[in-house]
N, CA, C and O of each residue as an XYZ file, in Angstrom:
612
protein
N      29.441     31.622     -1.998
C      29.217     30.219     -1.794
C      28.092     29.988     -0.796
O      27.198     29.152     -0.926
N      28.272     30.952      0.358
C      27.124     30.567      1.066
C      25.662     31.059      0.360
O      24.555     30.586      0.616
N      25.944     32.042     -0.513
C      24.121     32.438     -1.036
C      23.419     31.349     -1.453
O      22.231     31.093     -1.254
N      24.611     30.450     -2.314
C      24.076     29.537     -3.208
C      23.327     28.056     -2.409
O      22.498     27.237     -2.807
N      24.121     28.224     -1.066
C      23.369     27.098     -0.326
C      22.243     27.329      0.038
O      21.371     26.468     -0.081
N      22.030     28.347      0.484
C      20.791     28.866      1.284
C      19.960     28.892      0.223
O      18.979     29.542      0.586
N      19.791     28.458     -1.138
C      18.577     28.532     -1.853
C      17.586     27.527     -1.481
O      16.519     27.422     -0.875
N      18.403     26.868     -2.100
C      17.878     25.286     -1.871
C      17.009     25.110     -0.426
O      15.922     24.534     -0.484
N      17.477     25.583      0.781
C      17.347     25.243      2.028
C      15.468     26.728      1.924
O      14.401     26.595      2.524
N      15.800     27.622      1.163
C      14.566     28.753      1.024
C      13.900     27.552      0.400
O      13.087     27.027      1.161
N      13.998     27.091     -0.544
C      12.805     26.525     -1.759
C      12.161     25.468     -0.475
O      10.966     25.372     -0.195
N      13.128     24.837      0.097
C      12.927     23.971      1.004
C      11.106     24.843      1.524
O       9.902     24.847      1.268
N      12.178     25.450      2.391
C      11.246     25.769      3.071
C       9.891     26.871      2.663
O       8.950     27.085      3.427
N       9.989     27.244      1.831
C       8.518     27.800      1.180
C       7.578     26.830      0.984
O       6.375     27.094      0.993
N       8.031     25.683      0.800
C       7.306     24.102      0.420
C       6.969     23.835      1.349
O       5.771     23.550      1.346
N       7.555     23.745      2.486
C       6.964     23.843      3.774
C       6.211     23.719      4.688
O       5.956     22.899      5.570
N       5.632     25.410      4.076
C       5.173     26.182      5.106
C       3.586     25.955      4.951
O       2.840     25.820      5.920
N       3.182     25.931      3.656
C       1.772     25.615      3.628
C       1.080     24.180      4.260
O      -0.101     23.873      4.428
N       2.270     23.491      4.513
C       2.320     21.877      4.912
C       2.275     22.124      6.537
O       1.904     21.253      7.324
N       2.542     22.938      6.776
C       2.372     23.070      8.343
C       1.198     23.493      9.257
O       0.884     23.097     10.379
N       0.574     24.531      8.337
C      -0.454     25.060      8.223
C      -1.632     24.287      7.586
O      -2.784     24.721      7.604
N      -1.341     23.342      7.131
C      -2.696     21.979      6.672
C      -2.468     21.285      7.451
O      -3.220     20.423      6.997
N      -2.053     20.810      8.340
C      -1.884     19.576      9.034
C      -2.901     19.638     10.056
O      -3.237     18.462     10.195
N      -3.526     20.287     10.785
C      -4.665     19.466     11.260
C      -6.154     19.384     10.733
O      -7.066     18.611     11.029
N      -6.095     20.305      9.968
C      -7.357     19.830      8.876
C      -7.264     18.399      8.158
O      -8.260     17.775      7.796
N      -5.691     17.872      7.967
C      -5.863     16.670      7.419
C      -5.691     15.637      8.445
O      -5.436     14.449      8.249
N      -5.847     16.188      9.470
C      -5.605     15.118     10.649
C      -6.720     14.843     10.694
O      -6.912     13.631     10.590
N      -7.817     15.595     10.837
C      -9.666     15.053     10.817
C      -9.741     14.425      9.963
O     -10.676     13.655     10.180
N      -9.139     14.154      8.646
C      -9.816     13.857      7.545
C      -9.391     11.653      7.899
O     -10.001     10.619      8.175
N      -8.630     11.914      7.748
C      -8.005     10.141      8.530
C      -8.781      9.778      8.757
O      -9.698     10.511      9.124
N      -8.912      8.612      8.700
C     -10.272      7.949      9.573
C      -8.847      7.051     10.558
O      -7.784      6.887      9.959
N      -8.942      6.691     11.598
C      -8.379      5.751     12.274
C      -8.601      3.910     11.323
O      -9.736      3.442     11.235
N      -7.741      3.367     10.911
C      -7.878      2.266     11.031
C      -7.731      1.090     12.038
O      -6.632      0.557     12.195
N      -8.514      0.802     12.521
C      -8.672     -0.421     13.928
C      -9.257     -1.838     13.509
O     -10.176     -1.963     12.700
N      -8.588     -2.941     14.186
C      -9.234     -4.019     13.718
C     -10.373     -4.101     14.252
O     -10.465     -3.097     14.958
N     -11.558     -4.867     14.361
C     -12.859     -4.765     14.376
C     -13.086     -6.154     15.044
O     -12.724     -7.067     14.301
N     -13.669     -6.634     16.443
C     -14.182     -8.340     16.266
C     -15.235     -8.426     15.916
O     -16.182     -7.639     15.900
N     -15.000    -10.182     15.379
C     -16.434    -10.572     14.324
C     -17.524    -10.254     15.048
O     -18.226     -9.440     14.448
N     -17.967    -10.592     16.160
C     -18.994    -10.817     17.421
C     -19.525     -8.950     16.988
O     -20.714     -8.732     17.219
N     -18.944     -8.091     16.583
C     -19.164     -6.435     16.879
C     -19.778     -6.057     15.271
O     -20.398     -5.000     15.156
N     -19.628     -6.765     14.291
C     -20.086     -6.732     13.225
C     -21.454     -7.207     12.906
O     -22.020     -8.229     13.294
N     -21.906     -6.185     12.055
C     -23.494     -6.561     11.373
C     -23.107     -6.541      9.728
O     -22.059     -5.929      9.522
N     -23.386     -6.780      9.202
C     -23.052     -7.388      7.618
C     -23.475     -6.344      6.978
O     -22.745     -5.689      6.234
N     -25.346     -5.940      7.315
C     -26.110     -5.652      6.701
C     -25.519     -4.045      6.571
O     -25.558     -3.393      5.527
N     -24.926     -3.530      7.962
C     -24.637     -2.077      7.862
C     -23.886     -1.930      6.973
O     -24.019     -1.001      6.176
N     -23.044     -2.696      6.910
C     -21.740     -2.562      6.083
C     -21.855     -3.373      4.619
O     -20.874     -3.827      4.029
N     -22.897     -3.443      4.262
C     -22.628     -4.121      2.539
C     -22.965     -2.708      1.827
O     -23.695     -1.752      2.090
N     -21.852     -3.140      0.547
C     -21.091     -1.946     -0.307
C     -20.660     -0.586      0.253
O     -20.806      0.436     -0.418
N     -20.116     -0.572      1.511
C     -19.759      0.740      2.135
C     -18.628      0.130      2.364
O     -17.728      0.776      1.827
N     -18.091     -1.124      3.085
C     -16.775     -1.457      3.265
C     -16.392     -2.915      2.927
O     -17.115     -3.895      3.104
N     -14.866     -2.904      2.300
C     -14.517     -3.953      2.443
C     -13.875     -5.093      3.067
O     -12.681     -4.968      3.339
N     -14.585     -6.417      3.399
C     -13.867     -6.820      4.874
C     -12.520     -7.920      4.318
O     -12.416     -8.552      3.266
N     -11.759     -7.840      5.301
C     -10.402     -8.919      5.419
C     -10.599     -9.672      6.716
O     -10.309     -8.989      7.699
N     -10.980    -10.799      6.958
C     -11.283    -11.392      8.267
C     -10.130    -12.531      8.102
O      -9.852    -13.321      7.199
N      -9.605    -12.260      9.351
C      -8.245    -13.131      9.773
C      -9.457    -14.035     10.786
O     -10.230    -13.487     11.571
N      -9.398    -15.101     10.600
C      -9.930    -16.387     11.673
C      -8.746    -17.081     12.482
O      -7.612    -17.291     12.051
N      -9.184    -17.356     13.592
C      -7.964    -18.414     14.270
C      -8.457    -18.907     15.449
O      -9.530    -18.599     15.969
N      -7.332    -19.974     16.005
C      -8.261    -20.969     17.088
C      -8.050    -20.148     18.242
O      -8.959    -20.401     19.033
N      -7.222    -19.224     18.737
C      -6.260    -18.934     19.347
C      -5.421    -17.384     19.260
O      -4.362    -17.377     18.633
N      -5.728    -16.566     19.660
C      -4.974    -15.023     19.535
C      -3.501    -15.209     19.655
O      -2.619    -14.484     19.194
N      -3.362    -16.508     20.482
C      -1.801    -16.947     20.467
C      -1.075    -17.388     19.475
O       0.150    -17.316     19.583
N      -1.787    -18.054     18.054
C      -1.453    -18.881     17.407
C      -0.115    -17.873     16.583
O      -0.261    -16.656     16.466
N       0.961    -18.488     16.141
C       1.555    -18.142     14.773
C       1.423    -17.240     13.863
O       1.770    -16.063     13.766
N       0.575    -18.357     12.866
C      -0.457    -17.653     11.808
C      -1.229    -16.264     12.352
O      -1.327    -15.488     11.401
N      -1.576    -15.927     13.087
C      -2.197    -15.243     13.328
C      -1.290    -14.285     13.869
O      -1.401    -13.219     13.262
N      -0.563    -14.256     14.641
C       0.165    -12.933     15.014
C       1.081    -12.742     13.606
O       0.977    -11.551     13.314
N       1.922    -13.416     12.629
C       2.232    -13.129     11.972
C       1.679    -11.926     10.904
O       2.186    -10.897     10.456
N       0.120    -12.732     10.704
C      -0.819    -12.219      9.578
C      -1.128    -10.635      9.902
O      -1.084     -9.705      9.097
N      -1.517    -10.574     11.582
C      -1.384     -8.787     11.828
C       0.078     -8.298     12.039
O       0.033     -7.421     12.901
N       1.044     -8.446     11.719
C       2.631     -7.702     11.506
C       2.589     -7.809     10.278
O       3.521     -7.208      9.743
N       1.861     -8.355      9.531
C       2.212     -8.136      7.758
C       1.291     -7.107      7.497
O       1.649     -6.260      6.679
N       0.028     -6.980      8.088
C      -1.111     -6.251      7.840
C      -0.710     -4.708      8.568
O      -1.413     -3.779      8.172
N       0.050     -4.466      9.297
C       0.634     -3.757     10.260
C       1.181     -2.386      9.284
O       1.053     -1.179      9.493
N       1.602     -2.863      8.554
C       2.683     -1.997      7.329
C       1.939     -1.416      6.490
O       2.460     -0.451      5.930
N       0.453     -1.776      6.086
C      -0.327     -1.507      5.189
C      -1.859     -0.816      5.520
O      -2.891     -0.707      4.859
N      -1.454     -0.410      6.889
C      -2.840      0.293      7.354
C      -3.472      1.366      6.716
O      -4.689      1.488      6.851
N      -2.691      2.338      5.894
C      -2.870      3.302      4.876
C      -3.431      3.201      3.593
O      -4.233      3.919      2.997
N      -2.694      1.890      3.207
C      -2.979      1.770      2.147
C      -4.849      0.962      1.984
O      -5.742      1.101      1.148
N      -4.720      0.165      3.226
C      -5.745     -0.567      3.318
C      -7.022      0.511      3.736
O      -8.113      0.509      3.166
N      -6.727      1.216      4.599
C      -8.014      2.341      4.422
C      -8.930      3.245      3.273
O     -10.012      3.790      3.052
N      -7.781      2.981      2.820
C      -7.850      4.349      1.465
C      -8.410      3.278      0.161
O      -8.652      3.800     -0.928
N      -8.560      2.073      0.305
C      -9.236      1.125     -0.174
C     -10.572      0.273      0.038
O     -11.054     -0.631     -0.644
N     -11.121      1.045      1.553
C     -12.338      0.849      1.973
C     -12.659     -0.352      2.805
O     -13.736     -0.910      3.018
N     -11.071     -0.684      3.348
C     -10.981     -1.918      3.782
C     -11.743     -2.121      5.696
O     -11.932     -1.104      6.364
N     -12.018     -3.312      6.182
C     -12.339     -3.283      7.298
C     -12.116     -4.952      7.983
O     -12.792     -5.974      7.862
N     -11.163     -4.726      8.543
C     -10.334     -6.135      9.028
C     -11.103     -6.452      9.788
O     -11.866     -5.580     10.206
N     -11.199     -7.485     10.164
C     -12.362     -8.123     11.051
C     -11.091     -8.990     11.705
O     -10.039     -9.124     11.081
N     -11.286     -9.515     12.916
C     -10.503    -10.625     13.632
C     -11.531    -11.276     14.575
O     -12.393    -10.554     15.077
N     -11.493    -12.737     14.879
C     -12.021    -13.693     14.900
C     -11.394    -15.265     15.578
O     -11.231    -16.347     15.015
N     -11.168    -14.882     16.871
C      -9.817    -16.002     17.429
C     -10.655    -17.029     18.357
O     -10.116    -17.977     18.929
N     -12.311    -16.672     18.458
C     -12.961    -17.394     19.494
C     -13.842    -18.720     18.591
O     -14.970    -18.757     18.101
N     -12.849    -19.608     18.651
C     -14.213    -20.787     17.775
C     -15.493    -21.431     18.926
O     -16.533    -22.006     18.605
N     -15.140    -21.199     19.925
C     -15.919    -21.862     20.937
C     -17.116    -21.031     21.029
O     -18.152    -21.594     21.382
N     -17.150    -19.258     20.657
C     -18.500    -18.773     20.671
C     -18.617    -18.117     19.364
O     -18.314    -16.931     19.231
N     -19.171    -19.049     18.113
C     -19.048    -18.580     17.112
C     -19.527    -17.359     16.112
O     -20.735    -17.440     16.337
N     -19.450    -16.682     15.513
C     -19.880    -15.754     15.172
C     -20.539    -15.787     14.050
O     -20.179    -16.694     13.301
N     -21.531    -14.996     13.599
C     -22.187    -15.319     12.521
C     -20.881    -15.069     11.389
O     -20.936    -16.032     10.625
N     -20.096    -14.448     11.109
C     -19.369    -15.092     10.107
C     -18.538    -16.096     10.169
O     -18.229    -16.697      9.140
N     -18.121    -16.386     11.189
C     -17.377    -17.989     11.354
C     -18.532    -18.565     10.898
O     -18.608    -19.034      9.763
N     -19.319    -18.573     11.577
C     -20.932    -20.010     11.114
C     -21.098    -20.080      9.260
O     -21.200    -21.069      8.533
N     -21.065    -18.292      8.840
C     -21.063    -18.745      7.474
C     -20.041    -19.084      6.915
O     -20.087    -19.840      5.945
N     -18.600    -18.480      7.523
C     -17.629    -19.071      6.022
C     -17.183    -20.388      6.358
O     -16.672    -20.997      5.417
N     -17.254    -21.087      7.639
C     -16.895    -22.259      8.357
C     -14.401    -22.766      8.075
O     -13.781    -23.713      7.592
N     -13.904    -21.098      8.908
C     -12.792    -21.643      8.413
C     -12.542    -23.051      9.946
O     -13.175    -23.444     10.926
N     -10.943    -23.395      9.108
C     -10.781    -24.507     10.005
C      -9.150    -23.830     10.182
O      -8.487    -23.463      9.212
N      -8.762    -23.767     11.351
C      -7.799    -23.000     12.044
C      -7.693    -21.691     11.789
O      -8.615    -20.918     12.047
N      -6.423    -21.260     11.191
C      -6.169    -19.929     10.848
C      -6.599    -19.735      9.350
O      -6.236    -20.477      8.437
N      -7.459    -18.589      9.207
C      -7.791    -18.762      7.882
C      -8.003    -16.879      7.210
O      -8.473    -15.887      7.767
N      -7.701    -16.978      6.507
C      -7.356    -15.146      5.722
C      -8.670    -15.260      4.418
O      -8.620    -15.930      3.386
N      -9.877    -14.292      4.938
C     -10.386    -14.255      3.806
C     -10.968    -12.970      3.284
O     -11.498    -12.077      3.944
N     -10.800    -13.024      2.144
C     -10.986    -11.396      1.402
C     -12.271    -11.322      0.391
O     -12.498    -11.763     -0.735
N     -12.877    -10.677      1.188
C     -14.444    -10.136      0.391
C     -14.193     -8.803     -0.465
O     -13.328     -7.929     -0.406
N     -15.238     -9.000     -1.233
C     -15.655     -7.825     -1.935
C     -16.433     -6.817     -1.306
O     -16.797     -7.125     -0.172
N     -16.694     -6.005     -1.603
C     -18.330     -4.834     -0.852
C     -19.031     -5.618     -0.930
O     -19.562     -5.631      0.181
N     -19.604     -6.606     -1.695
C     -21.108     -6.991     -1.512
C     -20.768     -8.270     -0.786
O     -21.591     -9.186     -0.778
N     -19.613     -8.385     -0.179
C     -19.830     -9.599      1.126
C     -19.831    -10.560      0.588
O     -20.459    -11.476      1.117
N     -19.056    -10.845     -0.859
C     -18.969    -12.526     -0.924
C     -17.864    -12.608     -1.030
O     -17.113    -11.689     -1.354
N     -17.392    -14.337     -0.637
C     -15.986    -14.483     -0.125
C     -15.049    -14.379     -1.752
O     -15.803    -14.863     -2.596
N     -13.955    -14.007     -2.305
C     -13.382    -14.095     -3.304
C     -11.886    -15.008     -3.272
O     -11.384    -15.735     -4.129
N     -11.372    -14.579     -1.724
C     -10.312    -15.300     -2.090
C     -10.178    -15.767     -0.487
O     -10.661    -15.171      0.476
N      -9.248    -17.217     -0.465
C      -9.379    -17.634      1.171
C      -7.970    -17.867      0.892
O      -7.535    -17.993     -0.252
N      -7.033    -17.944      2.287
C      -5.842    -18.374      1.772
C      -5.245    -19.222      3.858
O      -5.170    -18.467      4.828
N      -4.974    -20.632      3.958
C      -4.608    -21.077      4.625
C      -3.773    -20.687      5.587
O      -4.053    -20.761      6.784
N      -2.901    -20.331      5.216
C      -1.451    -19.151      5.333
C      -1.204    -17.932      5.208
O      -1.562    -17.352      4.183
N      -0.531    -17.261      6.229
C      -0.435    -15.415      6.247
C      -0.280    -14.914      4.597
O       0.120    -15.427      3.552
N      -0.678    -13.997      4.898
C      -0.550    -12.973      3.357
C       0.212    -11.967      3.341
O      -0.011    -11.340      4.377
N       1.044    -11.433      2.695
C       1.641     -9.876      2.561
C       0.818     -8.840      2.481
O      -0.193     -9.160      1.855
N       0.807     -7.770      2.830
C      -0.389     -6.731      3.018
C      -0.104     -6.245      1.460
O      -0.868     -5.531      0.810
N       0.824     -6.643      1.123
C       0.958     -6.096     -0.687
C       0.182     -6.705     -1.485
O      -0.418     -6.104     -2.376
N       0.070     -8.042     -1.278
C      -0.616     -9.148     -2.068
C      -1.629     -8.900     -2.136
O      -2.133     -8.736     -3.247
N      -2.462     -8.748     -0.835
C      -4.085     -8.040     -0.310
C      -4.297     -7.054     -1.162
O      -5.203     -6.964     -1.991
N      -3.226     -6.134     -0.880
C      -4.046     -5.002     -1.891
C      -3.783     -4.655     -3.610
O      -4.135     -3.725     -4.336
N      -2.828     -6.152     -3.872
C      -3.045     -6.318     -5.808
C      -4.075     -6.584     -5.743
O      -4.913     -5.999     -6.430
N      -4.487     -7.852     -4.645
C      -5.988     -8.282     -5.175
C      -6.997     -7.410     -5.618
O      -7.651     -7.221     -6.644
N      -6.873     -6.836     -4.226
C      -8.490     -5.966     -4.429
C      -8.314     -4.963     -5.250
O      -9.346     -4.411     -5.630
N      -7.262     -4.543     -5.657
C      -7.165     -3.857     -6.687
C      -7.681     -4.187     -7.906
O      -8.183     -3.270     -8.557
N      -7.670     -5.554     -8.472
C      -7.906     -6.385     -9.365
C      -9.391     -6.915     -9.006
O      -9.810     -7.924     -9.573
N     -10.312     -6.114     -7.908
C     -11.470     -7.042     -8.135
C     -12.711     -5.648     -8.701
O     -12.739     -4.489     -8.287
N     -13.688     -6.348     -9.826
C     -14.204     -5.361    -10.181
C     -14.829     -4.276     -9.682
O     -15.003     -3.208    -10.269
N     -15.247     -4.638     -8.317
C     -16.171     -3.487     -7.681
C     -15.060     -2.255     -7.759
O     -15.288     -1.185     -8.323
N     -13.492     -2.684     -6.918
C     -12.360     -1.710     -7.079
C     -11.857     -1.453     -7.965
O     -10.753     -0.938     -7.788
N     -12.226     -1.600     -9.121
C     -11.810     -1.167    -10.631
C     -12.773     -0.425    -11.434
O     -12.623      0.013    -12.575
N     -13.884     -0.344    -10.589
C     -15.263      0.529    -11.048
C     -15.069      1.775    -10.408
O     -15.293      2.777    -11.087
N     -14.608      1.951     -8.954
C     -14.402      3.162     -8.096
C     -13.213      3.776     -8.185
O     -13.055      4.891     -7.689
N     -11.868      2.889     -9.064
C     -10.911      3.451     -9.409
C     -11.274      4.366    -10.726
O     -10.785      5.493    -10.798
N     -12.234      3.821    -11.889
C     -12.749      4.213    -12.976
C     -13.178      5.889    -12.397
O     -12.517      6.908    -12.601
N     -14.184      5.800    -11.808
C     -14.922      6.633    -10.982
C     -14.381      8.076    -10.619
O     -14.589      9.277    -10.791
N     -13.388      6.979     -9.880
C     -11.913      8.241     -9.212
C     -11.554      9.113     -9.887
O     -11.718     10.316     -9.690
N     -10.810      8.389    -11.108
C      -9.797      8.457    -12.296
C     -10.809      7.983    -13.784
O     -10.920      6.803    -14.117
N     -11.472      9.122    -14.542
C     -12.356      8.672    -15.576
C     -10.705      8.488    -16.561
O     -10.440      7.382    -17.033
N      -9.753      9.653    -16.759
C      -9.038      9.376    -17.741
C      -8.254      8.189    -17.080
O      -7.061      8.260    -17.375
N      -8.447      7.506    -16.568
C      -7.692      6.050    -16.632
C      -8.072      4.767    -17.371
O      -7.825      3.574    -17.190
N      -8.891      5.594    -18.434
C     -10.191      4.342    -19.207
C      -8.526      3.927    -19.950
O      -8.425      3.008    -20.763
């Protein structure tokens, strides 16, 4: 009876072992995801290399806004590995060149493509799930999924 347990607990661990022994090679590979302020952003570096999510607000205190990063909080993985680059934006009094262009009015959630045009704006917090059907669903990310994955035609 006891041989038969100890298999399971071997298979276990042969599976393991190579997992222990990769782990800091894949620790370099991570990129850190960090939110970014607007004021620290240039557009130009970043068109078609990343995609931005800019949370706007009047206030770092506000609601909306602390809500919107605890939803975004859960999805930092997923949002990297999608080319994503959150921008935050709480100072209306010294505006930033993307406040000046998208002109939100309080708290405002908006989701670009790579080439930096706005696709979707939304008044109210978002689920970090919702974020990433979208962009899943927008063509630039359905060209690099193609890309990824040719047999997924």
């Amino acid at each position: 009876m006891k041989a038969v347990a100890r298999r399971p607990f071997l298979a276990v661990l042969a599976l393991a072992i190579p997992a222990l022994f990769s782990g800091p090679a894949r620790a370099e590979e991570v990129i850190a995801f960090t939110p970014v302020a607007a004021a620290d952003v240039v557009e130009s570096d970043l068109l078609y290399v990343l995609r931005p999510v800019i949370v706007f607000a009047d206030s770092p205190n506000d609601p909306a806004f602390i809500r919107q990063i605890e939803l975004l909080s859960r999805y930092h993985a997923d949002l990297a590995a999608r080319d994503v680059i959150l921008i935050l934006d709480t100072d209306p009094a010294n505006p930033s060149a993307l406040r000046k262009k998208l002109r939100p009015r309080g708290f405002s959630l908006v989701l670009m493509d790579k080439d930096w045009k706005p696709s979707i704006r939304k008044p109210l917090p978002w689920d970090g799930r919702e974020i990433i059907n979208s962009i899943d669903k927008m063509p630039i990310a359905r060209s690099e999924a193609l890309e990824k994955n040719p047999a997924g035609r």
